[in-house]
C-alpha positions as CSV (number, residue, x, y, z in Angstrom):
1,X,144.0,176.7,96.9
2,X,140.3,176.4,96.9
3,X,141.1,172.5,96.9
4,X,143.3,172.1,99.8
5,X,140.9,174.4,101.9
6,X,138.3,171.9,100.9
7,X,140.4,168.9,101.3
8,X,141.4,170.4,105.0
9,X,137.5,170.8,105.5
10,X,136.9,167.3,104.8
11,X,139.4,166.3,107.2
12,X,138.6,168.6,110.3
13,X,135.2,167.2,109.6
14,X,136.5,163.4,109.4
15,X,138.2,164.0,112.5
16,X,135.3,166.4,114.5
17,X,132.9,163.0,113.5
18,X,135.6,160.7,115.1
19,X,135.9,162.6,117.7
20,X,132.4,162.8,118.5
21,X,131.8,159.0,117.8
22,X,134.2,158.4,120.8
23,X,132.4,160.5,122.6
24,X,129.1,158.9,122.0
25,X,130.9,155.9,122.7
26,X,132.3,157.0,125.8
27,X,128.9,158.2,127.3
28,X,127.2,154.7,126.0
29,X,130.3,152.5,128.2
30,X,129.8,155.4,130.5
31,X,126.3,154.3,131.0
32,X,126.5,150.7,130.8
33,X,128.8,150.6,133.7
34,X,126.3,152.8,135.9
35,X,123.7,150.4,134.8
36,X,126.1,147.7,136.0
37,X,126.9,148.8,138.9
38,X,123.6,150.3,139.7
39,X,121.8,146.6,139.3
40,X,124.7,145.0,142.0
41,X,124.1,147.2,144.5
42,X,120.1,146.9,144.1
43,X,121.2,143.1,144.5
44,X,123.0,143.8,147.4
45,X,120.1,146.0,149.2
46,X,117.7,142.9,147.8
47,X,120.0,140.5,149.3
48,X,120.6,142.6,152.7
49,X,116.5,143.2,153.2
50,X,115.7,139.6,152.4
51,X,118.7,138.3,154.8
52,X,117.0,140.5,157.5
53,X,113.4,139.8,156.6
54,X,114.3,136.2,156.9
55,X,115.8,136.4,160.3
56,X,112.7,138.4,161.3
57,X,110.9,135.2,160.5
58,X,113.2,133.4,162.1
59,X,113.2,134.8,165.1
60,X,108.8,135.4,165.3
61,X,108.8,131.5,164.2
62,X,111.3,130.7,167.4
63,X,109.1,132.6,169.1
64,X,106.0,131.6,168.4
65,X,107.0,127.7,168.8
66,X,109.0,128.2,172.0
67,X,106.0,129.8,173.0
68,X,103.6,126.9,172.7
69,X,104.5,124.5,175.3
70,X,103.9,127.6,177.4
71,X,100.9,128.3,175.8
72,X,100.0,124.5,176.5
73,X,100.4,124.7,179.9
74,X,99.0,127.8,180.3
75,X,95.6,126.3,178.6
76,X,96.2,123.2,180.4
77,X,95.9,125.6,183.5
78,X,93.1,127.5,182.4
79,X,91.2,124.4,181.8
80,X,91.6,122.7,185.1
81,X,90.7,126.2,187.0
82,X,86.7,126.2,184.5
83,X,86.3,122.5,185.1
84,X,87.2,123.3,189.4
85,X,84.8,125.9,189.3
86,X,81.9,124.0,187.3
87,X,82.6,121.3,189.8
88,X,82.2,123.8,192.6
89,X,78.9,125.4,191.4
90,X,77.5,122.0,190.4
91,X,77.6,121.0,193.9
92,X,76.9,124.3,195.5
93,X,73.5,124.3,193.4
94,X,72.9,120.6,193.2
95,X,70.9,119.9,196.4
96,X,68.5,122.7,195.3
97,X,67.7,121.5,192.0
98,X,67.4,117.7,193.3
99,X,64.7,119.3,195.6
100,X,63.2,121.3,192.9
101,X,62.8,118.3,190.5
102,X,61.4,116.3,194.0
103,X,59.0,119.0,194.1
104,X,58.0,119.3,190.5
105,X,57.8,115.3,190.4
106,X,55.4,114.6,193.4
107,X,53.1,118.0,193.1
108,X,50.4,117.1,191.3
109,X,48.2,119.6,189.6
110,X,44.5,119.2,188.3
């Protein structure tokens, strides 16, 4: 008796070690799948933030280039008001300093 209690040993034994192997293997395919499916849907949130973060540029480089004929003009603008104004002073001031230099050019000094 003493054999087949050993020889029924062995084989609840054989069978507990299968058993757990397909366990083991069942946690490891388990895993491999989360793994998986954990890298496509980092993919997907990579491929959704660059999608966005390239329309962001997108939309800052329409912008920005719509923007410089405006800006152009704008300068344009800008420009033709400064060189008005010098204009202006120049000719407010310019008798003065003509008269000043006159001045200067005849005085003489000893």
């Amino acid at each position: 008796m003493d054999a087949s209690r050993g020889q029924t040993g062995i084989q609840l034994l054989l069978a507990a070690e299968q058993e757990a192997q397909h366990i083991v293997n069942a946690a490891r395919n388990a895993k491999i799948a989360r793994l998986k499916q954990a890298k496509e849907e980092a993919e997907k949130d990579i491929a959704a933030f660059r999608a966005h973060m390239e329309a962001e540029f997108q939309r800052k480089l329409a912008e920005t280039s719509g923007d410089s004929g405006a800006n152009v003009k704008r300068l344009e603008q800008e420009t033709e008001a400064k060189i008005h104004h010098l204009k202006t002073e120049a000719a407010r001031i310019s008798p003065g300093v003509a008269d000043m230099l006159l001045k200067h050019a005849t005085t003489v000094k000893n």
